[in-house]
VEXGU-273604 format. One record per residue (C-alpha): z negated, x negated, y; residue number from 0. Coordinates in steps of 0.1 Angstrom, whole numbers, plus 5000, padded with zeros to 4 digits. Example, Ala and Ser with C-alpha at 12.3 -4.5 7.8 and 13.67 -1.06 7.14 Angstrom:
   c3   c1   c2 pos
 4922 4877 4955   0
 4929 4863 4989   1
REM end
This chain:
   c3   c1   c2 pos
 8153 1706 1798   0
 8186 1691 1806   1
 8212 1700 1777   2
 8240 1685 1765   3
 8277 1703 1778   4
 8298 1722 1751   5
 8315 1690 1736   6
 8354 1691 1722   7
 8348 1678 1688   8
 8362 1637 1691   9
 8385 1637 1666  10
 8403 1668 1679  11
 8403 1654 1715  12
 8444 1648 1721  13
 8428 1612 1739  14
 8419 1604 1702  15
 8447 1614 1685  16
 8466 1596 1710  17
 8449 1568 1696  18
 8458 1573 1664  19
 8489 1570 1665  20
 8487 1541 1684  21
 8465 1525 1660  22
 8491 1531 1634  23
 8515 1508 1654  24
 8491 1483 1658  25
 8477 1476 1627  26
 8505 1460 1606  27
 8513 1436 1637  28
 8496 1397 1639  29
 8481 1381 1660  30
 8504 1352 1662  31
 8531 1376 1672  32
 8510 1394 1692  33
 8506 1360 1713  34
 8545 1350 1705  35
 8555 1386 1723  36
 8534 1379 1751  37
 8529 1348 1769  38
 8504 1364 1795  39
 8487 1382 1769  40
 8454 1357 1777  41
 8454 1361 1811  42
 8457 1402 1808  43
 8433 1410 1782  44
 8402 1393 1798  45
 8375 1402 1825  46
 8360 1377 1848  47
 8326 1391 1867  48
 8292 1382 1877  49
 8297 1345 1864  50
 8309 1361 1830  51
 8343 1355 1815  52
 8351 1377 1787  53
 8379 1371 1767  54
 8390 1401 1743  55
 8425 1384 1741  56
 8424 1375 1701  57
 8414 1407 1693  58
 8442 1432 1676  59
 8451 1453 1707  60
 8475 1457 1740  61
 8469 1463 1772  62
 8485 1499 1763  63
 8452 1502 1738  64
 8431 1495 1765  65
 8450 1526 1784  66
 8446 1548 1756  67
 8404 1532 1752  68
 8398 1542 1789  69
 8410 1573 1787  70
 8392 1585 1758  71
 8361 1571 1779  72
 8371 1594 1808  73
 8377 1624 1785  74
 8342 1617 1769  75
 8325 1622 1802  76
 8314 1583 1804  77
 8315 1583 1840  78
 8292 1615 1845  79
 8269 1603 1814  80
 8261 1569 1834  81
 8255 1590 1867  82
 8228 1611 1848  83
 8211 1585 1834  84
 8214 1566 1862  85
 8199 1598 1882  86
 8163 1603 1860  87
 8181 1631 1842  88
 8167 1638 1811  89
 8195 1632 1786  90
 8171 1620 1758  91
 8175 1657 1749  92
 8154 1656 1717  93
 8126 1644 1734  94
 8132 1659 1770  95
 8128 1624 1782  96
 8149 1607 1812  97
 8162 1573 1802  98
 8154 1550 1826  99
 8153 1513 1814 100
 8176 1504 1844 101
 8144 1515 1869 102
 8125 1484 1852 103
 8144 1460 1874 104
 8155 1483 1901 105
 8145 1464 1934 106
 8119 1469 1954 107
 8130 1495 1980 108
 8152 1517 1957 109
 8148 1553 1944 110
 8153 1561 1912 111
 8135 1603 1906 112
 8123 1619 1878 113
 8108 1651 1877 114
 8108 1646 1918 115
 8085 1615 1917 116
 8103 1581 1927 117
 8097 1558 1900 118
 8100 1526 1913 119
 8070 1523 1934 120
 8049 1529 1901 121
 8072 1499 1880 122
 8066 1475 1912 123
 8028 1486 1909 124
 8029 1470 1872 125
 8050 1443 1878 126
 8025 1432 1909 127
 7995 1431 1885 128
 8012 1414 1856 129
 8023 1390 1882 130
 7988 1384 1892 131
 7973 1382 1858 132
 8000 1363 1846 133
 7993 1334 1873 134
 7951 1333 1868 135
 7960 1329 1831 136
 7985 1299 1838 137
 7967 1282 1865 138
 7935 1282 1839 139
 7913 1312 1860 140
 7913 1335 1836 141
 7883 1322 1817 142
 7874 1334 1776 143
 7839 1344 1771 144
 7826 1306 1767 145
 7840 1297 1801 146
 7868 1274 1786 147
 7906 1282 1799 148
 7933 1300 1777 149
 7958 1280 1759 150
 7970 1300 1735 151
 7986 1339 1739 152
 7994 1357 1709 153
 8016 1389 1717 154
 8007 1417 1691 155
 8034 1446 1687 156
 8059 1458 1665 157
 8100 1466 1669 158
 8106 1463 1706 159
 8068 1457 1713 160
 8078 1425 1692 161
 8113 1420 1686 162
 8119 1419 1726 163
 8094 1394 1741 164
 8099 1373 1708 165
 8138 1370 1716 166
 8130 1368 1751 167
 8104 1338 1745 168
 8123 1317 1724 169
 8158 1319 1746 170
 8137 1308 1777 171
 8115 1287 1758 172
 8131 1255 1781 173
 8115 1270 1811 174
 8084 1279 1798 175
 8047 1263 1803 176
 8045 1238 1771 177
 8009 1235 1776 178
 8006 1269 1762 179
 8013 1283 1728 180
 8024 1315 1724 181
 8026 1333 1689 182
 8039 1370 1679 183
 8025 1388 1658 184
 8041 1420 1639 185
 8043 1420 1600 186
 8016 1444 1586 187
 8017 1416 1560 188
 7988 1396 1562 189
 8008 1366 1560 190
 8017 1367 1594 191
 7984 1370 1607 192
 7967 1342 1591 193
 7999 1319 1599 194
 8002 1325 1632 195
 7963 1320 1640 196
 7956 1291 1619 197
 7955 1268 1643 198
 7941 1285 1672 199
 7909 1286 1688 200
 7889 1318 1699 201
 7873 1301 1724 202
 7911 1297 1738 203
 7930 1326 1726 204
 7942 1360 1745 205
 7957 1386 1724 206
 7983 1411 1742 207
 7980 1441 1719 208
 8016 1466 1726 209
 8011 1500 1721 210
 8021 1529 1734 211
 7999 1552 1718 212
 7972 1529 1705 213
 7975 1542 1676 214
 8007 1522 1657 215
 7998 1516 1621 216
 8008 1479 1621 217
 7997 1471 1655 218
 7963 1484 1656 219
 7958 1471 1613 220
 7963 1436 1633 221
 7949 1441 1663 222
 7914 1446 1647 223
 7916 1418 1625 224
 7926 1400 1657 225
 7891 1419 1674 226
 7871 1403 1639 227
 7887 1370 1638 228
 7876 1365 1676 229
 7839 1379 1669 230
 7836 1362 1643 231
 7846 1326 1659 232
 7828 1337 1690 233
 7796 1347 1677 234
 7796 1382 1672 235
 7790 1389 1707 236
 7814 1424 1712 237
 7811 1418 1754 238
 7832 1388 1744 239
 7864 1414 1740 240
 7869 1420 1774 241
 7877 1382 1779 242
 7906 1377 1750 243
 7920 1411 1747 244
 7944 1427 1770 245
 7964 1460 1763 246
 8001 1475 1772 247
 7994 1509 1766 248
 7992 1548 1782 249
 7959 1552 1760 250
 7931 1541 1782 251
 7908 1566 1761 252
 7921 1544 1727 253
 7918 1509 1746 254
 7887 1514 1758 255
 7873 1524 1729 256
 7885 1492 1715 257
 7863 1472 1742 258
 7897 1460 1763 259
 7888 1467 1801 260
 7909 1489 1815 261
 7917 1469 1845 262
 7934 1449 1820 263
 7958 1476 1808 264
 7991 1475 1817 265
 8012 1509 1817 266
 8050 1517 1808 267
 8061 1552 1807 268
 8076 1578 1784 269
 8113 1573 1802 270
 8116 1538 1783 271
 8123 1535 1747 272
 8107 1505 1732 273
 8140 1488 1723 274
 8147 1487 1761 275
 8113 1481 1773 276
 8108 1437 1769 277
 8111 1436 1808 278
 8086 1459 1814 279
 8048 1456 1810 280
 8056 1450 1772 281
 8072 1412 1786 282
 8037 1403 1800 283
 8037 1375 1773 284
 8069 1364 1782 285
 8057 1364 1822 286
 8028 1346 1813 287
 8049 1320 1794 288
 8079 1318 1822 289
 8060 1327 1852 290
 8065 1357 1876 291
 8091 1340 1895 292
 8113 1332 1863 293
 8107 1370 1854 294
 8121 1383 1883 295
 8152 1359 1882 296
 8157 1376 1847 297
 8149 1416 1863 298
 8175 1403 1891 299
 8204 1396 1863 300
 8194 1430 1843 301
 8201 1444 1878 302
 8234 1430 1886 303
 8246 1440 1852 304
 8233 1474 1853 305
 8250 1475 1891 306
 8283 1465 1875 307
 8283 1491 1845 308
 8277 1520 1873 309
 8302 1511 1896 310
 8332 1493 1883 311
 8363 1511 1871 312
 8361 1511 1828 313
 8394 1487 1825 314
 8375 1459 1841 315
 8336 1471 1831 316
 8323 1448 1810 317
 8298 1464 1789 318
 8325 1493 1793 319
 8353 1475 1779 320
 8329 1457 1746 321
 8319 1495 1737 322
 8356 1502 1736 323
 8368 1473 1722 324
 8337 1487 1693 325
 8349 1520 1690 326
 8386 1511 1682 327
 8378 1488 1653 328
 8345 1511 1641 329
 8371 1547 1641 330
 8404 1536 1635 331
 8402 1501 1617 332
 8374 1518 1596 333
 8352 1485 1603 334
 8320 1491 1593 335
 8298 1460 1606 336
 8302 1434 1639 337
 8286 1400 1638 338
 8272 1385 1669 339
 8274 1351 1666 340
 8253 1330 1702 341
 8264 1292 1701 342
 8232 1282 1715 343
 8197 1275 1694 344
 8177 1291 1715 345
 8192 1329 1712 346
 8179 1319 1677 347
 8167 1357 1676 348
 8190 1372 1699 349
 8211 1389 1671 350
 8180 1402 1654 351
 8170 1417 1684 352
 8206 1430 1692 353
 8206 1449 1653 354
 8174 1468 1669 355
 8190 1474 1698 356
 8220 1490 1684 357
 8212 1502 1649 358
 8183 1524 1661 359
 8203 1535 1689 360
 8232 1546 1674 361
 8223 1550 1636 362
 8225 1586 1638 363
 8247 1614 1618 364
 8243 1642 1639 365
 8259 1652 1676 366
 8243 1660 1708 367
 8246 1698 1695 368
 8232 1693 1664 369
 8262 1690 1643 370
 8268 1667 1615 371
 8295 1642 1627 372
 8326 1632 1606 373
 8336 1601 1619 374
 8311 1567 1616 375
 8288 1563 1642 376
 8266 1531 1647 377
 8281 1495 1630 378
 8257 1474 1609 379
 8249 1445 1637 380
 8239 1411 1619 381
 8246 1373 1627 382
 8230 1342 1634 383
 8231 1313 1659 384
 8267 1290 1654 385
 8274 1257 1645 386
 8246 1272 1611 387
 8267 1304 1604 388
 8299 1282 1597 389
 8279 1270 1567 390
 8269 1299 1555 391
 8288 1334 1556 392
 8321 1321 1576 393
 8337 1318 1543 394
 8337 1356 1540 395
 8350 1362 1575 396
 8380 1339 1572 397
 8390 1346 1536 398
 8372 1377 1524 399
 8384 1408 1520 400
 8365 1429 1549 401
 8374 1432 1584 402
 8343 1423 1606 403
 8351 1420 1643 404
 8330 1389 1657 405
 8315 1384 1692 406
 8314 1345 1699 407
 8285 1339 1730 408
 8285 1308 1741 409
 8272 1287 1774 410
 8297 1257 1794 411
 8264 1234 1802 412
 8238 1227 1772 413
 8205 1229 1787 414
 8190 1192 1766 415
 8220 1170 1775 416
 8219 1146 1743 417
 8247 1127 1740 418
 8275 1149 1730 419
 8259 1174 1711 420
 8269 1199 1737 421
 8306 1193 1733 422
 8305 1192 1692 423
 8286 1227 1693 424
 8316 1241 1716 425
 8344 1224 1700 426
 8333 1245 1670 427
 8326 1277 1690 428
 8365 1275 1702 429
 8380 1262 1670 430
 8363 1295 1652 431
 8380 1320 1674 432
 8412 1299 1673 433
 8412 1297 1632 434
 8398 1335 1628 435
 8431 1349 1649 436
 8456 1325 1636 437
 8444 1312 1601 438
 8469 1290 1585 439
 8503 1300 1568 440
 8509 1289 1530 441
 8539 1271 1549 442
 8516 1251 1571 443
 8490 1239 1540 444
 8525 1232 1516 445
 8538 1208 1545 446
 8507 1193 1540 447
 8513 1177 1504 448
 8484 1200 1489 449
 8488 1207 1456 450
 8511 1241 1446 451
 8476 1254 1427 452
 8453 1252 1455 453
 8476 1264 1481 454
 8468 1303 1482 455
 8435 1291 1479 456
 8438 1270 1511 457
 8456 1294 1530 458
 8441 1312 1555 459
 8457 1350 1569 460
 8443 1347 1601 461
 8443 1381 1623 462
 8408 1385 1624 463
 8400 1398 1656 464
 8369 1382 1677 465
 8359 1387 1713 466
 8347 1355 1733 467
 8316 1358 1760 468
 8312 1326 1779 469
 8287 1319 1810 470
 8276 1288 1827 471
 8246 1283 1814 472
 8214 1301 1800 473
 8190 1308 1826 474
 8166 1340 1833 475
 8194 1352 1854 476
 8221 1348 1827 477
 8201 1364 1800 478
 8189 1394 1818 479
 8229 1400 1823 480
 8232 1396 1787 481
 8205 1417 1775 482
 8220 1447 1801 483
 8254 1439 1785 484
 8248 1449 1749 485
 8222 1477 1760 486
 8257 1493 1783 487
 8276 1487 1753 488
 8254 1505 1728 489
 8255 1531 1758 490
 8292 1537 1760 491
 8295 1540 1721 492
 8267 1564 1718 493
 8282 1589 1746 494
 8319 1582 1730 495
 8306 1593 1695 496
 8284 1622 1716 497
 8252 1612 1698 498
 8214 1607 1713 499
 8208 1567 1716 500
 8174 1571 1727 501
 8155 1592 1702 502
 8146 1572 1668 503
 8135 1601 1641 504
 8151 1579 1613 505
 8120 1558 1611 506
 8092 1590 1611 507
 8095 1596 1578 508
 8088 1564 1555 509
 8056 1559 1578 510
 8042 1597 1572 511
 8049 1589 1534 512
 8031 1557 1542 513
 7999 1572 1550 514
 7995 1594 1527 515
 8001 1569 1501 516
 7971 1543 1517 517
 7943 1559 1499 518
 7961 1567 1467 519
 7963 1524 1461 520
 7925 1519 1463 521
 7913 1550 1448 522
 7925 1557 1410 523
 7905 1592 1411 524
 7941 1603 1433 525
 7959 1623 1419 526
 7996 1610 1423 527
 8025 1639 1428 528
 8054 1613 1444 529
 8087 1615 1422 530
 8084 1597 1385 531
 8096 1563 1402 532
 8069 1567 1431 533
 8040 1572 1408 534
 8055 1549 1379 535
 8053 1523 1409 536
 8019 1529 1423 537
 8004 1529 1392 538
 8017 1496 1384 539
 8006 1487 1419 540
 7971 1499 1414 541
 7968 1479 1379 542
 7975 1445 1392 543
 7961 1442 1425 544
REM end
């Protein structure tokens, strides 16, 4: 088992307290005057790579806090952390798991070695049959059990068996097949069942059922109701199965025993978390939708991303520089949340899937060594697609009384050209940043004939610090970068703050409560022993169902 190295505690590190003392220079200044001071203050504080211009420029640093960012990185061992996950070591120490997301779209050709086996033969291996499978079903060969050609996919999986191909789907959804539907499925909840199948076929439908294990409460409660509502449309016959059910899963025991062919299981391995995992087996809906080639454009721009993070100095590493940028307003501005806000309708999700992404990587209150930390780990991630947000929780970032650094994502080409939609939806995405670092002085609003009485309320401080990601346009390419982006981010916090981003105890517990409480519901004869509130509840439950 690889373990971690005898860590100085962070906030003892001199590269922290360095940082402190910094920070204490920094915080009473502006914006505006940061600007004012420094007339190449844009051109400095901003990275330009792989077709990506990030601009950290109106966020409330210098290029000296950068200095002071990197080397807390160095001190932190960022540069040796990458090289071991990079390297198939197991640093998923809990678990005494390698983390190996980035082997998913290593080309064909590399080596990536864990426990002396090279990996990437095995990933191809998968990738080769989902690419095969994924063309019969769009080019109408894959036949259901009445001879009649799918048209409708409907991806069952929860968290990153869900959350991933969902985001995935609907930010490619321009270069998908529009002859076919595709649903996901997640919520235990009947609701989402019944809703998403409504208007679907048997005769026509193929269910991708995600699960590791084959045993996930909420995957398999759905997947057999998806095995009866088949049956039940196709006649009952149970050889039927075979034709609308395929499985991502290790279990062939389990997925046989569910009547899916194993020929039609697709395997992932233990070295990929499920929050990383969409461009592995568990994207074959997304594949299906997109086609292999589309697939492989996005694997290409994980890649480059992933090649980046590995090999470029920290002061001009994206994902790098993002975690940093993270760290200084989570530990020393005492910013507890970051809002990631895409100016494009199709990332509709992408900020849902980005709160998985992060808040199950780096939720955690205990070190590498086992020690409770005393400094805040993991921010609360939320947000939703601009020009919507503006009309909605804006009001809070501009004139409330929190600090929440913003990330602004936004794309030069719109991909429906309609008029001049395109330019409206960006002339908001750079009047945001502008009005969040510079606000608007009581001065400016008095000179403006505004009534004395509504003045403060129309003022506006300003010096809220946001960080601008633009690319050309969203394409496969561009969001596999993206996606490998936030995932290096989350990374860099996790090894600053010496924590394990790749174990997930925090969600064991409610779901081994959970099954002990199933029976208890339908059976009055149990004999409760939860906590007053707990059995108060259930009770309640059990009267009114």
């Amino acid at each position: 088992m690889t373990t971690s190295t005898k860590h100085q505690h962070l906030t003892k590190m001199p590269q922290w307290k360095a940082l402190q003392d910094h920070f204490e220079q920094i915080e009473p200044q502006h914006l505006r005057q940061m600007f004012a001071d420094d007339p190449d203050r844009a051109t400095n504080l901003r990275i330009e790579d792989l077709d990506i211009l990030m601009d950290f420029s109106k966020n409330r640093l210098t290029g000296r806090t950068v200095e002071l960012l990197v080397e807390l990185a160095e001190a932190c061992g960022l540069r040796e952390r990458i090289d071991a996950m990079f390297s198939g070591q197991k640093i998923n120490i809990t678990e005494d798991r390698a983390v190996l997301h980035v082997a998913l779209r290593a080309p064909r050709g590399e080596s990536i070695m864990v426990d002396g086996k090279d990996v990437v033969p095995e990933v191809h291996d998968v990738l080769d049959r989902m690419s095969s499978f994924s063309e019969k079903v769009r080019a109408g060969d894959w036949k259901g059990h009445t001879g009649k050609a799918i048209d409708s996919i409907v991806n069952i999986g929860i968290g990153g068996s869900d959350l991933g191909p969902e985001m995935a789907y609907e930010a490619l959804k321009f270069y998908s097949d529009r002859n076919l539907k595709v649903r996901f499925v997640s919520n235990v909840d009947a609701n989402d069942f019944v809703e998403k199948t409504r208007d679907l076929d048997p005769e026509t439908t193929l269910f991708i059922v995600c699960s590791k294990t084959f045993t996930t409460l909420e995957t398999m409660a759905n997947a057999h109701t998806a095995r009866d509502w088949t049956l039940k449309g196709l006649g009952g016959d149970e050889t039927a199965i075979a034709r609308h059910f395929v499985a991502v899963s290790t279990n062939a025991d389990e997925v046989k025993k569910f009547g899916i062919d194993t020929d039609n299981m697709f395997g992932f391995w233990d070295w990929v978390g499920g929050r990383y995992s969409y461009d592995s087996a568990i994207g074959l809906s997304l594949m299906i939708a997109i086609g292999p080639d589309r697939f492989q454009e996005m694997l290409a721009g994980f890649h480059e991303m992933d090649e980046h993070f590995r090999k470029t100095p920290f002061e001009r590493n994206l994902p790098a520089m993002l975690g940093l940028i993270g760290i200084w307003y989570n530990n020393f501005f005492g910013a507890e949340t970051v809002s990631i806000l895409p100016y494009d309708q199709y990332l509709n999700r992408l900020t849902a899937y980005f709160q998985q992404l992060d808040m199950e990587s780096d939720g955690k209150h205990v070190d590498l060594d086992g020690n409770i930390v005393d400094y805040q780990t993991g921010p609360i991630v939320w947000g939703q697609p601009g020009t919507n947000g503006q009309h909605a929780y804006y009001q809070l970032i501009h004139q409330g009384t929190k600090l929440i650094p913003c990330d602004f994502i936004g794309f030069c080409k719109g991909l429906n050209p309609l008029g001049n939609h395109h330019d409206l939806l960006m002339a908001n995405f750079f009047a945001q940043t502008e009005a969040l670092a510079f606000g608007k002085t009581s001065e400016e609003v008095a000179a403006e004939g505004v009534p004395a009485f509504q003045v403060p309320h129309r003022t506006f401080t300003g010096n809220h610090p946001t960080t601008t990601i633009m690319m050309k346009e969203l394409t496969p390419h561009t969001l596999g970068k993206l996606i490998a982006l936030y995932e290096h981010k989350i990374f860099t916090q996790g090894t600053i703050w010496h924590i394990n981003s790749f174990d997930q105890w925090g969600v064991e517990l409610g779901k081994k409560l959970a099954q002990k409480i199933i029976p208890q519901l339908s059976d009055s004869s149990e004999v409760l022993e939860h906590d007053g509130s707990t059995n108060q509840l259930i009770e309640y439950y059990r009267d009114n169902r």
